[in-house]
ZAZAPA-648358 format. One record per residue (C-alpha): residue in three letters; x, y, z. Coordinates in pm, 1 decimal. Last residue first. Layout:
<rs>
<r aa="ALA" px="X" py="Y" pz="Z"/>
...
</rs>
This chain:
<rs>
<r aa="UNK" px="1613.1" py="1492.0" pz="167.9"/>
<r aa="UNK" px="1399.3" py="1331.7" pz="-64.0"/>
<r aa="UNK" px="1075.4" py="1431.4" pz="-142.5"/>
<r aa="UNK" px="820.0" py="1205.1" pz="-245.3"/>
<r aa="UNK" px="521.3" py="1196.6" pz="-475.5"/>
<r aa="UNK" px="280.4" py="897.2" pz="-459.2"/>
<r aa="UNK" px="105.5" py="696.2" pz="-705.4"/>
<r aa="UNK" px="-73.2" py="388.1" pz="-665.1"/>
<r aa="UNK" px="-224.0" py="154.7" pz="-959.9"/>
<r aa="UNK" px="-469.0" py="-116.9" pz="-800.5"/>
<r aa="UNK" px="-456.5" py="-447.6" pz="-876.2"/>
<r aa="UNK" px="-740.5" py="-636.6" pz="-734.5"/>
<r aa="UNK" px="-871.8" py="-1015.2" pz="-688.1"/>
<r aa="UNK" px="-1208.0" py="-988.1" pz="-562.9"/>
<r aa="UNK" px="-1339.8" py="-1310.2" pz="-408.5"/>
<r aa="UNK" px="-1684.7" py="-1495.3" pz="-337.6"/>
<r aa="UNK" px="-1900.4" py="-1654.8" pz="-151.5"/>
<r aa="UNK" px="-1775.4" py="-1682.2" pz="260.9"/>
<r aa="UNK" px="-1663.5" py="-1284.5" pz="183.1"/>
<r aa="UNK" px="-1320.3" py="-1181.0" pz="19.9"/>
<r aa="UNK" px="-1074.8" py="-972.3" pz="-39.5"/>
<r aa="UNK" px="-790.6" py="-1007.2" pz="-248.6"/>
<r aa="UNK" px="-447.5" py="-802.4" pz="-285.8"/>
<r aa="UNK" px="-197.5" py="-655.2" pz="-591.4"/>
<r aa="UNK" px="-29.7" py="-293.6" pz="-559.2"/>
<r aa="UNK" px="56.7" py="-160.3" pz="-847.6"/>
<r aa="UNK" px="344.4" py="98.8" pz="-903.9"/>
<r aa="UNK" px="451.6" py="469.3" pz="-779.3"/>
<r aa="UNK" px="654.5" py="638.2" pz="-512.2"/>
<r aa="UNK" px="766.9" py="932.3" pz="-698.7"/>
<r aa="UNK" px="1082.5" py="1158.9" pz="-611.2"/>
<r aa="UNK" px="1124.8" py="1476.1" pz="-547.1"/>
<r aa="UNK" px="1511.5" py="1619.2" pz="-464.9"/>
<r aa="UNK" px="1809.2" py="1408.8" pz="-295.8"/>
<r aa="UNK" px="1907.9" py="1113.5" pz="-460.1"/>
<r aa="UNK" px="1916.7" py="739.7" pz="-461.9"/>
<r aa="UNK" px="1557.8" py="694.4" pz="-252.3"/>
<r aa="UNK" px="1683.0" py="371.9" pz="-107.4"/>
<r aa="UNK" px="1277.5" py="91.6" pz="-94.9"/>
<r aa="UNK" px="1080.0" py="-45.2" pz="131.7"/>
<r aa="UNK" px="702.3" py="-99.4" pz="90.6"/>
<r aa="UNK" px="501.3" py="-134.2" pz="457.0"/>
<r aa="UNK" px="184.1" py="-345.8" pz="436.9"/>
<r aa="UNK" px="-71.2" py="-288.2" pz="626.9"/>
<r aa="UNK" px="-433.1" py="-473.3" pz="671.7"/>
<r aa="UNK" px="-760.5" py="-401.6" pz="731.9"/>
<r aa="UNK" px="-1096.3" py="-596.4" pz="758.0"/>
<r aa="UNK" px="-881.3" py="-938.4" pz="976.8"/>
<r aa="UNK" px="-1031.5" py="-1261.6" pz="984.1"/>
<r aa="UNK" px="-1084.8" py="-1500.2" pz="1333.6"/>
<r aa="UNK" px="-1280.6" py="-1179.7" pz="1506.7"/>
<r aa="UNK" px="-1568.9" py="-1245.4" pz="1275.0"/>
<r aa="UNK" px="-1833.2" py="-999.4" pz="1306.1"/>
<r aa="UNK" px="-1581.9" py="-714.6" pz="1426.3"/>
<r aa="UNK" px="-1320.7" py="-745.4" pz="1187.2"/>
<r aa="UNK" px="-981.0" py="-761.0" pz="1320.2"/>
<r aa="UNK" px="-792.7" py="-502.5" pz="1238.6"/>
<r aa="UNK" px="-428.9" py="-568.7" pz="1125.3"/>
<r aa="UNK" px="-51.9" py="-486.4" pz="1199.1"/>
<r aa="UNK" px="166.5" py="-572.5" pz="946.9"/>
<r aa="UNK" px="87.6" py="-776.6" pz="684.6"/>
<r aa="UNK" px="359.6" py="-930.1" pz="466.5"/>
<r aa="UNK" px="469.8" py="-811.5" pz="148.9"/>
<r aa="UNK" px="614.9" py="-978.7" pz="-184.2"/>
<r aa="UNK" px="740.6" py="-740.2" pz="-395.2"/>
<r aa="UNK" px="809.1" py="-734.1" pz="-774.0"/>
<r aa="UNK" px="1037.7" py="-633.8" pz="-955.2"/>
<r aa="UNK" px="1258.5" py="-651.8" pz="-655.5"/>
<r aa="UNK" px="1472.9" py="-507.4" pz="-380.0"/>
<r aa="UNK" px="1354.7" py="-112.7" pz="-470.8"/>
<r aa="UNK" px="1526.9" py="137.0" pz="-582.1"/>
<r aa="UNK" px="1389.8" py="499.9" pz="-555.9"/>
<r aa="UNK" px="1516.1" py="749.2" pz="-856.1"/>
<r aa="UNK" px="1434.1" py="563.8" pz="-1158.1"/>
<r aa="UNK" px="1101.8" py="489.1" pz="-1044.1"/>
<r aa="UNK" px="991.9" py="336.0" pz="-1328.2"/>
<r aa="UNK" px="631.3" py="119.6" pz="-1196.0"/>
<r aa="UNK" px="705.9" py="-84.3" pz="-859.1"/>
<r aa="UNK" px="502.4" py="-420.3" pz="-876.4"/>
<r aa="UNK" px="384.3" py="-385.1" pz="-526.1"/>
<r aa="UNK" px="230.7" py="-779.6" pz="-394.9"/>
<r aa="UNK" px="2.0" py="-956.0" pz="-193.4"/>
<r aa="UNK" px="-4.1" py="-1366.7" pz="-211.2"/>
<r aa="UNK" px="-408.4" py="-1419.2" pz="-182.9"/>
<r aa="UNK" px="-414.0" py="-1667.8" pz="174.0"/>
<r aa="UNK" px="-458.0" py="-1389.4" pz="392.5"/>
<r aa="UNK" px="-755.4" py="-1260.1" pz="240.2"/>
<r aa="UNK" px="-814.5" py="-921.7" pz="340.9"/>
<r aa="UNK" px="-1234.7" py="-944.7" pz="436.4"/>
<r aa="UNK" px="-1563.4" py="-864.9" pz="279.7"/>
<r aa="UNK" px="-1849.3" py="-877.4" pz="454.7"/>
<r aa="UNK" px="-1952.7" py="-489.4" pz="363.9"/>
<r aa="UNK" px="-1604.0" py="-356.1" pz="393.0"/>
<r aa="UNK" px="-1283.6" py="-440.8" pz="392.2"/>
<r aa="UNK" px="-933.3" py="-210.2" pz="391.7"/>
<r aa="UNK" px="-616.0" py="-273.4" pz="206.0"/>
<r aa="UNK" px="-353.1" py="-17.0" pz="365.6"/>
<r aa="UNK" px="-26.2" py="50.3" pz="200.4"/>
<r aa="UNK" px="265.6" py="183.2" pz="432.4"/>
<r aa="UNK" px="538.1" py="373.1" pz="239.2"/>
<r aa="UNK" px="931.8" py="313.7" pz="331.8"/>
<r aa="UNK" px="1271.2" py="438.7" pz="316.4"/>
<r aa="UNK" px="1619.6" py="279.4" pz="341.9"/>
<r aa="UNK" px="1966.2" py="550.8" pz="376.0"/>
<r aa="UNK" px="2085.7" py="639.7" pz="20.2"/>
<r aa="UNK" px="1938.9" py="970.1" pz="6.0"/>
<r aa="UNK" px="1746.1" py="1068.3" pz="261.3"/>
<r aa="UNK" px="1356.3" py="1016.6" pz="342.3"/>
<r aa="UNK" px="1171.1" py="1199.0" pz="586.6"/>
<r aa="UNK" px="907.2" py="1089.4" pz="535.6"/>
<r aa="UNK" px="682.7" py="758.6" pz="672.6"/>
<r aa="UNK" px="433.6" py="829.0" pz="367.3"/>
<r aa="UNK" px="122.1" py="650.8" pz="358.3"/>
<r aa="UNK" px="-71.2" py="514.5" pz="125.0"/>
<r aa="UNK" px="-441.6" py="389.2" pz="110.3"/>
<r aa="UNK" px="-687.9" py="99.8" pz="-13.4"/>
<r aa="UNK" px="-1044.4" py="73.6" pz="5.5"/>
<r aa="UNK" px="-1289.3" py="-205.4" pz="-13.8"/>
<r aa="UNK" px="-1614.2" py="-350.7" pz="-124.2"/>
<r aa="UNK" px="-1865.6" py="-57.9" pz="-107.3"/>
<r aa="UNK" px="-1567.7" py="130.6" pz="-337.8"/>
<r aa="UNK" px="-1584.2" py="-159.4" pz="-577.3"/>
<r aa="UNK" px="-1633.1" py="-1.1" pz="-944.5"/>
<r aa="UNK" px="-1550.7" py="359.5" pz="-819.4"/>
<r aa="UNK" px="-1175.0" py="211.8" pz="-726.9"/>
<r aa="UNK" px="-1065.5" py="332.7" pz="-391.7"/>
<r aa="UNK" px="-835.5" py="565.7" pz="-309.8"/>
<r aa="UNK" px="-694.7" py="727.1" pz="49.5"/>
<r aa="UNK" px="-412.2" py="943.4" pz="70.6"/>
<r aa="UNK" px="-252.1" py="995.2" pz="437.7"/>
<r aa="UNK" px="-7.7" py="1336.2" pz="427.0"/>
<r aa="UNK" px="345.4" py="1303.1" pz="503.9"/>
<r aa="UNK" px="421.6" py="1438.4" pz="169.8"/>
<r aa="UNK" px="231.3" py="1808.8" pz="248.7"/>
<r aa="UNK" px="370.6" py="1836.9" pz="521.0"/>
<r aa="UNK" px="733.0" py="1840.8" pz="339.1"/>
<r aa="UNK" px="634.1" py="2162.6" pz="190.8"/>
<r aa="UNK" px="539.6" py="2357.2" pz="503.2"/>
</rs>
């Protein structure tokens, strides 16, 4: 039953712009030692706003001594997206899948800041939003 508990979807927004957008984490567990791993991070719009595609995301990966990742700091690429329903030419949600080698067995946290933009036709947020997420490693 413990394990459950890590595949779990966690949702956070920041209380300043939670009308704006939303972002969440999810694990893809199991993870083993030494073999490549991955959490998905989901930007979502609301309210007008949309993922801007032209704002370079990022994961700045905060000491996680026990999960190596290929960088300081990540570049990601979209995934799959959801078109937003007013304007089928931008996309309201976005995923972006984090790799990283969990180096040993036992828990492990998944933790850094996760950089994205959304915007309307007036005006941008820039955001970088601290994520946590605990782990277990196989």
């Amino acid at each position: 039953m413990f394990p459950a508990l890590f595949m779990a979807l966690v949702v956070l927004a920041t209380p300043l712009d939670a009308d704006e957008y939303a972002v969440g984490l999810a694990s893809k567990a199991p993870y083993a030692a030494g073999m490549k791993g991955a959490v998905t991070l989901t930007v979502t719009a609301y309210k007008g706003y949309h993922v801007n595609p032209e704002y370079p995301v990022t994961f700045k990966p905060d000491g996680a001594e026990a999960l190596k990742f290929a960088g300081v700091r990540l570049k990601l690429t979209a995934g799959k997206k959801t078109l937003c329903e007013d304007d089928s030419n931008d996309a309201c949600a976005a995923d972006f899948a984090v790799e990283f080698v969990p180096e040993k067995k036992g828990p492990a946290k998944f933790a850094g800041t996760f950089s994205f933009s959304v915007c309307t036709a007036k005006r941008c947020l820039i955001k970088n939003v601290p994520l946590a997420l605990a782990i277990m490693v196989e």
